[in-house]
Phi, psi and omega in degrees: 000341196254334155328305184263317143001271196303303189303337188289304187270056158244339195296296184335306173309289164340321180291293168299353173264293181296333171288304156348283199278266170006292210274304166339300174288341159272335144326324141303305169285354125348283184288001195236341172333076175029289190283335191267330154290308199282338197262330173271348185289314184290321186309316184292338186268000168264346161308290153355278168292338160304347198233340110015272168286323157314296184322295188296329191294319195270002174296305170307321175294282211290319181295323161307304172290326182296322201273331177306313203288328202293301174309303176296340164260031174053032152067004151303116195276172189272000000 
């Protein structure tokens, strides 16, 4: 009897681990899915040029306030 007990939950186990393991690997594979690689791929690279064009705006910005001070204090250096 105790015999067939452990072999009944080594099955059970066994089963539910593999039923497990199944949906897990396609979940993943999924996730590596060609259309699903290109699309997180455009996304990071519109991520990318946002920070980008942000980046250059505020440069451009900083450049404009540095030539304003410069210009107000008569192009004079310390």
């Amino acid at each position: 009897m105790r015999r067939l007990f452990w072999l009944a939950l080594g099955l059970g186990a066994g089963a539910a681990g593999a039923v497990m393991t199944l949906r897990f690997a396609r979940k993943q594979a999924s996730k590596v899915a060609p259309a699903n690689l290109a699309r997180e791929a455009r996304g990071g690279l519109m991520d990318l040029a946002k920070l980008v064009s942000e980046s250059i705006a505020e440069g451009r910005e900083a450049m404009r306030q540095k030539e304003e001070e410069l210009r107000g204090s008569g192009g004079t250096g310390p």
